[in-house]
N, C-alpha and C positions, 0 to 999 in steps of 0.2 A: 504494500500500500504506500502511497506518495503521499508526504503530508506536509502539505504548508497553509498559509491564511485561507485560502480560497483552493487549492488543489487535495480533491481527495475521489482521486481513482485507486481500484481494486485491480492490479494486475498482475496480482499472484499468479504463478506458474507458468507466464506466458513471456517467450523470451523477446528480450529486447532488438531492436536494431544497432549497431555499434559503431560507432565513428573514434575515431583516435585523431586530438588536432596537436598544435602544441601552439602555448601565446609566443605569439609574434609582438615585433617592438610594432608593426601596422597594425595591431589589435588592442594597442595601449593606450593611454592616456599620458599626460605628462609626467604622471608619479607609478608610471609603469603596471598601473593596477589596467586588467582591461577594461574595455570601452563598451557600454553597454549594447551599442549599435552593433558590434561584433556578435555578441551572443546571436542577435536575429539572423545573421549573416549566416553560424553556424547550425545556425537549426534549420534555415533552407538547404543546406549543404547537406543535413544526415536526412531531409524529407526526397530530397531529390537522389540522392546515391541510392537508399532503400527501394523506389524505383525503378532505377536502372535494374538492383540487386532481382524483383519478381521479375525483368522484361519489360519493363514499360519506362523506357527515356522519355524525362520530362519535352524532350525534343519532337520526339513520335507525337507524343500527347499532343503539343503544341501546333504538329502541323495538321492534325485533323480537328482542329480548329478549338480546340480544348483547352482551358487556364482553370489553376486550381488557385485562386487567390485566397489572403488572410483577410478574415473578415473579424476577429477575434485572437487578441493576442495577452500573456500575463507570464511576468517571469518575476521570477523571487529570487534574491540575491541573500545567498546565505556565509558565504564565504569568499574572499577575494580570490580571483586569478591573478597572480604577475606574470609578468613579461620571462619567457621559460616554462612555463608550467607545462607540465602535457596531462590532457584533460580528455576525457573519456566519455563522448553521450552516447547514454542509454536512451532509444526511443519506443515510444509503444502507437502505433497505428490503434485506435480503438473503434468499436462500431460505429456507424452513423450515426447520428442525433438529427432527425429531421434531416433539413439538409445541409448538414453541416458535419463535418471529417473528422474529428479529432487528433491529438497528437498533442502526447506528454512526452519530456523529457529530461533526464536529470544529465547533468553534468558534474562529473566525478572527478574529483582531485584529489589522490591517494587516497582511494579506495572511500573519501566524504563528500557527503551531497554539497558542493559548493553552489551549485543552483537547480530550478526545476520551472518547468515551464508547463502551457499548454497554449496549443494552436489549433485554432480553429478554422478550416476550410472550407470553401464550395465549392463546387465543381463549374464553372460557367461556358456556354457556347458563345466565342466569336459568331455574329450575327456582321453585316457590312459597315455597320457604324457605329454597333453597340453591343454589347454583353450580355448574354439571357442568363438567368439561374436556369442550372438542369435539376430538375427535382425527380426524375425518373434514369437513372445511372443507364447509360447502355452498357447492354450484356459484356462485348468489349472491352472496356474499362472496368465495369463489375469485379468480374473473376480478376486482376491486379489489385483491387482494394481489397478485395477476401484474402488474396494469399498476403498484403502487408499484415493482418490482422492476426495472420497465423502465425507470420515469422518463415514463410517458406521460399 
C-alpha cells in the first residue's frame, strides 16, 4: 500500500514497472537538490518506456492519431534527491476510473520512498482541429493497457 496525504492505492502483489535514473547536475536546482519539474519529466519517461516494454511506442500510438494526456497530477516530496543520486521508480498502471488511467509511482533512494506520485490520464483522439475524449478504448489499445496492468 502507498501512503501519503492524498495517495492511498492497494497494490499488493502486483509488480511494479522499473526505471533506474541517476540526478543529473540538468535535474538540479542551484543547491543541487533536484528540480521539481524533473520528477514530471521522469514519470513521462517510466509511462512511456513501460509502453514500449507491452509493444505499444508512444510513437505508434501517436500516429494513429492517439494522445494520452495528464489531466490530473500530485506528487509528495518526502525526501530530497541531490545531484548523484541514482533513484529507482516503481510504477503501477492501475485500472481505469471512468475515463481516466491511473499511475502511481514511488521513487526510491536506497531502498526509501523519497517521493510518490499519481497521474492521471485520458486517452484522446486527434480530430482536424481539436481533441475528443475517447470514452470507449479500442480493442487495439485495450489489450496494451491490460497487459500495463499486469506487468506483462
Amino acid at each position: 500500500m502507498i501512503r501519503s496525504r492524498q495517495i492511498h492505492i492497494d497494490v499488493a502483489g502486483k509488480s511494479p514497472w522499473k526505471l533506474q535514473k541517476l540526478v543529473l547536475p540538468q535535474d538540479t536546482d542551484h543547491a543541487g537538490v533536484m528540480w521539481h519539474g524533473s520528477y514530471l519529466n521522469w514519470l513521462e519517461e517510466a509511462r512511456v518506456e513501460a509502453l514500449n516494454q507491452v509493444g505499444l511506442p508512444y510513437g505508434q500510438l501517436s500516429k494513429k492519431g492517439y494522445e494520452m494526456p495528464v489531466v490530473s497530477l500530485e506528487v509528495n516530496y518526502i525526501l530530497p534527491l541531490l545531484h548523484g543520486d541514482l533513484v529507482g521508480l516503481e510504477s503501477w498502471s492501475l485500472p481505469q476510473q471512468g475515463v481516466r488511467w491511473p499511475w502511481v509511482t514511488n521513487f526510491l533512494k536506497g531502498g526509501d520512498i523519497a517521493a510518490t506520485a499519481r497521474v492521471d490520464l485520458v486517452l484522446v483522439k486527434r480530430n482536424s482541429s481539436r481533441h475528443q475524449l475517447v470514452r470507449r478504448i479500442p480493442k487495439e489499445i485495450s489489450l496494451f493497457l491490460q497487459k500495463l496492468q499486469l506487468n506483462q
